[in-house]
C-alpha positions in Angstrom: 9.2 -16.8 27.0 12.7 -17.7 28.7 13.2 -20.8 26.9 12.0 -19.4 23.3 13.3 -16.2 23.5 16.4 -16.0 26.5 14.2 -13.8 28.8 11.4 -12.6 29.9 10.1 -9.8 27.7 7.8 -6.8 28.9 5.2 -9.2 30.6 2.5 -6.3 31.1 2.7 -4.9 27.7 2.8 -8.8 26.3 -0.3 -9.7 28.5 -2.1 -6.8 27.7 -2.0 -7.2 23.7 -3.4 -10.9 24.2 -5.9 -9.6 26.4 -7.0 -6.8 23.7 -6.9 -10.1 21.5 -9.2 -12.0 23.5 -11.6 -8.6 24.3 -11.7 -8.4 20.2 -12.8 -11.8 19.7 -15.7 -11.6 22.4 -17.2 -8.6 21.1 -16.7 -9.7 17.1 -18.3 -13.0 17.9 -20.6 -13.1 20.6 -23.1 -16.0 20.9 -25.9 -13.7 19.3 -24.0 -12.4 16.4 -23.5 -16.7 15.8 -26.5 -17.3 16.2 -27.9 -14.6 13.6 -25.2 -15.4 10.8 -26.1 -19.5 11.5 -29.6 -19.0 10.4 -29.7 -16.0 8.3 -26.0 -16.2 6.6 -26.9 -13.5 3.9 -26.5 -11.1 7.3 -23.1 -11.7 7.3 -22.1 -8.4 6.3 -24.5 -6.5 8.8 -24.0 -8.8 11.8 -20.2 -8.5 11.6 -20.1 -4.8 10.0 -18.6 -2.7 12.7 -16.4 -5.9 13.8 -13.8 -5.1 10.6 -12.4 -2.6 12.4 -11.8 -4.5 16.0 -10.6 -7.4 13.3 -7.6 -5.0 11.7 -7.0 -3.9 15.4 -6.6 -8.1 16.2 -4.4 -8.5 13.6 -1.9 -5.4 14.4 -1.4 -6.6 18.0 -1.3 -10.4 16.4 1.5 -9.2 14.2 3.1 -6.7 17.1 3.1 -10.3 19.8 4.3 -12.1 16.5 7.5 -9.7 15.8 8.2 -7.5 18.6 10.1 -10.4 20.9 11.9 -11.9 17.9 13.3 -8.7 16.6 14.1 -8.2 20.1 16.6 -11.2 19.9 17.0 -10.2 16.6 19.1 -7.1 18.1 20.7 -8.8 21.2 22.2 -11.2 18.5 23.6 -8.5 16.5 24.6 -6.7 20.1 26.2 -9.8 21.2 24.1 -9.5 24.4 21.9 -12.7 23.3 21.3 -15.3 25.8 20.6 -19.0 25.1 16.9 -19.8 23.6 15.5 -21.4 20.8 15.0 -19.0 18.4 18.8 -17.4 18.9 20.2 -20.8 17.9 17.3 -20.9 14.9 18.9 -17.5 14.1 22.5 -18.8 14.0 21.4 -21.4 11.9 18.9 -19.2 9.3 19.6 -18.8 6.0 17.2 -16.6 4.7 14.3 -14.6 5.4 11.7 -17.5 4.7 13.4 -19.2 7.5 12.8 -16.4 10.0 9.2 -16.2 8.9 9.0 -19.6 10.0 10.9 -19.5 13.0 8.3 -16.4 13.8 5.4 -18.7 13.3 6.8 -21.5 15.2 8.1 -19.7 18.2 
């Protein structure tokens, strides 16, 4: 986190999304629920039915672990309190928005 983004964000609250993430991805696709789609795929929908919703809850903490520390430095930039990292020398650098979703992706 220092080196790509200058400090060291809110470990707890970082470390407790990717846990959520992890949590999500045990209960959406336990061995069973594998097993059952493997041999009976027209199941699909059944098997993984209540899982949608723990799915879109994965992919709002995703995007929250994606953008949260990058708009951080996003504002220390603009603040002038920004220390040295990757992605504030990316940002010094960017162009345009399709940069800066690429820089989000990469970092």
């Amino acid at each position: 986190m220092t080196v790509t983004y200058g400090h060291l964000a809110d470990e707890s609250l970082f470390l407790s999304r990717a846990h959520e993430i992890v949590d999500v991805g045990k209960q959406a696709l336990s061995p069973e629920k594998a097993a059952m789609f493997t041999a009976f795929p027209f199941l699909a929908v059944w098997c993984f039915g209540g899982a949608f919703a723990m799915m879109g809850r994965c992919r709002e903490l995703s995007q929250q672990l994606l953008n949260e520390p990058f708009n951080e430095v996003k504002a220390q930039i603009a603040d002038g309190t920004a220390s040295h990292s990757s992605v504030a020398d990316f940002l010094s650098q960017a162009h345009d928005n399709t940069d800066e979703d690429m820089m989000k992706s990469v970092a």
